[in-house]
C-alpha positions, 0 to 999 in steps of 0.5 A: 109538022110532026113532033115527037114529045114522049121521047125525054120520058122513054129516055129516062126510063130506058137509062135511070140514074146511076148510084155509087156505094157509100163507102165509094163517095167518101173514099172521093171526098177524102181523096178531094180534101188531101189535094187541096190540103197538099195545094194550100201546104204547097203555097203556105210554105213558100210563103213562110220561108220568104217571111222568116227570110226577111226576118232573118237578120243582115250581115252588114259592116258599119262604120262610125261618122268621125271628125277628120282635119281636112282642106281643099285642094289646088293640084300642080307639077312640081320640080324638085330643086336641092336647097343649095347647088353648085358646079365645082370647077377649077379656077386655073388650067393644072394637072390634078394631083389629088381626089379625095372624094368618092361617088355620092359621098357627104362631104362637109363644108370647107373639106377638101374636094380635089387639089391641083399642082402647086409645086411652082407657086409653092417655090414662089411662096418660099422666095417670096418668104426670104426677100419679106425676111430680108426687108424686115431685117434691113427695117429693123437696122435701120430703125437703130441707125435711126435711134443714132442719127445715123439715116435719114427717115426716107430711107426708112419709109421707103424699106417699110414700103418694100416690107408691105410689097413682099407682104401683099406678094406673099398674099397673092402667091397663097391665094393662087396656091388656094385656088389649086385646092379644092373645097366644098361650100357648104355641107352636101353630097357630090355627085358622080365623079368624072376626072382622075388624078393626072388629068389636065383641067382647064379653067371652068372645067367640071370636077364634081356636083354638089348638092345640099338636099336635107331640105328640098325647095320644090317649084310649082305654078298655081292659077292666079285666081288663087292668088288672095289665097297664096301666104307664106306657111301654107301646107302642101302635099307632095308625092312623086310615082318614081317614089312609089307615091310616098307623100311628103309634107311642107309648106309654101317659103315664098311666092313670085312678084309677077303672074305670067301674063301668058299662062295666068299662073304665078310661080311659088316655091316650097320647102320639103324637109328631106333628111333621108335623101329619098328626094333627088333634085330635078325629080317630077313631083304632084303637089297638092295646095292645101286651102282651107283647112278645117274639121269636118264630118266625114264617113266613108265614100262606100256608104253612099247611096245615090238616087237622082241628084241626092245622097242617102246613107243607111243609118244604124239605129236601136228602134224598141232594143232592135239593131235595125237601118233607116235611110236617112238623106246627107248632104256631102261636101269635099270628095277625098281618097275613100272619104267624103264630107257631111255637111247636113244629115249626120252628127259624130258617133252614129254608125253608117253601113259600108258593106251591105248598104245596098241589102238593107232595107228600112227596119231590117234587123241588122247582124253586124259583122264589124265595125270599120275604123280603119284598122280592120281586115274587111275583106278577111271578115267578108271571105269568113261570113261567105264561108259561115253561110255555105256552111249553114245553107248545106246544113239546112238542106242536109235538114230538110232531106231528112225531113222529106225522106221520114214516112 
């Protein structure tokens, strides 16, 4: 086997080590230590922006932890019923002679509605009128022929009893002229008239409504497991959407004595003051029972921040003269229309974050835009901050452009 063991030192003699001027090799190492300058500027800075990001403060909008009158509620259906109502119709068959009563007017009690024709009774009212004179005449002769013996007390008893009949006639004949005159019961406003004058109404016949609806009774059935709950003077609220959900404030005049065996509800009735008139009878209206009542924490719904079975709120706080958040757990109670109830975690007067809550993190600074107690425009002040940070995000960028293009 032949080796061949001389060929590495002909090799190196044949191509010797090659050697570079000095000025080149440090024109290299210059050139390396810019790269790697360049690469580590290149990370620090992202590093930077993201540091002096978090530092930057939060735009967020607070709301204080408040003391509100609240109760638990029973919803029902209601229907709307007038306080006093009745069908004004006429008592004998006659022609109408007179209206005097417009569509929907208020009306006063005893005024006069309508009147039938009565000229008939009226002429038996005046004959009725003359035979009582006549009677009363021939009593009063006879009482001087009686001061002189001169009739017998039978006679006289007997021309008192004819005076007590045109009497009790005369009586009879004015309450069937009454009866062809119509009034009204009781303050109220009528209803849409039908009838004209010369019509002919019969007995029952139906001339006009009328309604006295300054207070308005509502009726509505609750559960019976409510019932040791149910006593007069209990409040309710009651809203109808043909009245554009306006709410209306009464209180509960009485409860039925019998719970339906059917449906397990018992019936109750409530009164709803109504001095505008806004509310018609027969209406459809949501009631809500309130059951309950008490003072209670509460906070605005939008500061919740729900995790598994849990509610946390972020809590502004002054930590070492710093307006920062921490996440502080709740225990809520009673939901409501943009509320909700505290039970456990918070005290009255601390500051809850509402808009912005889910930013925050724990220790951040904080840049409070507002403070919400209900009499603010949030939406206005939320536009107007978006609008700000544009204006200061072209800005910066406007800067750093300068900045890259200076030599």
């Amino acid at each position: 086997m032949f080796i061949y063991q001389g060929s590495h030192q002909d090799h190196s003699r044949r191509n010797p080590p090659q050697r570079y001027p000095m000025h080149v090799t440090l024109a290299y190492l210059i050139t390396v230590v810019l790269l790697l300058t360049m690469q580590v500027t290149a990370y620090a800075a992202p590093a930077a922006q993201g540091k002096a990001k978090k530092d930057k403060p939060k735009h967020v909008i607070v709301a204080p932890v408040v003391v509100k009158q609240i109760s638990d509620r029973v919803e029902a259906l209601g229907t709307a019923r007038a306080t006093e109502s009745v069908n004004i119709t006429s008592n004998v068959t006659e022609k109408i002679t007179r209206i005097d009563f417009e569509d929907g007017q208020q009306v006063k009690a005893g005024a006069i509605l309508a009147e039938l024709d009565k000229a008939e009774e009226q002429a038996e009212l005046k004959r009725a009128q003359a035979v009582r004179g006549e009677r009363k005449l021939a009593l009063q002769r006879l009482k001087q022929l009686e001061e002189r013996q001169l009739t017998s007390p039978d006679e006289i008893d007997r021309t008192r009893l004819e005076l007590e009949q045109a009497d009790a006639t005369i009586t009879a004949i004015k309450t069937r002229i009454s009866d062809r005159v119509i009034r009204a019961p009781f303050d109220g406003m009528v209803g849409l008239r039908d009838i004209s004058v010369g019509a002919l109404v019969e007995t029952g016949d139906l001339i006009a409504t009328l309604d006295d609806t300054r207070h308005i009774k509502l009726d509505f059935s609750v559960p019976s497991v409510f019932l040791t709950e149910l006593k007069p003077g209990l409040k309710i609220k009651a809203r109808a959407a043909a009245l554009d959900n306006r709410e209306y404030m009464g209180e509960v005049k009485s409860i039925n004595s019998r719970v339906d065996p059917v449906t397990r509800s018992i019936q109750v009735r409530a009164v709803l003051p109504n001095p505008d008139g806004s509310i018609i009878p027969g209406i459809l209206m949501q009631v809500d029972l309130l059951r309950n009542t008490r003072q209670a924490l509460v906070v605005p719904e939008a500061s919740l921040l729900p995790l598994a079975d849990k509610q946390y709120v972020m809590l502004r706080v002054d930590k070492n003269g710093k307006d920062t958040v921490e996440k502080k757990q709740v225990r809520i109670g009673l939901r409501l229309p943009g509320y909700v109830e505290i039970l456990e975690g918070l005290s009255e007067g601390q500051q809850v974050v509402t808009h912005g809550n889910s930013k925050v993190r724990p220790g951040d600074s904080l840049d409070v835009m507002a403070v919400d107690d209900g009499s603010i425009d949030i939406a206005t002040i939320i536009k107007d901050q978006k609008t700000d940070d544009l204006n200061n995000k072209g800005q910066d960028n406007q800067g750093q452009n300068k900045k890259d293009r200076q030599p």
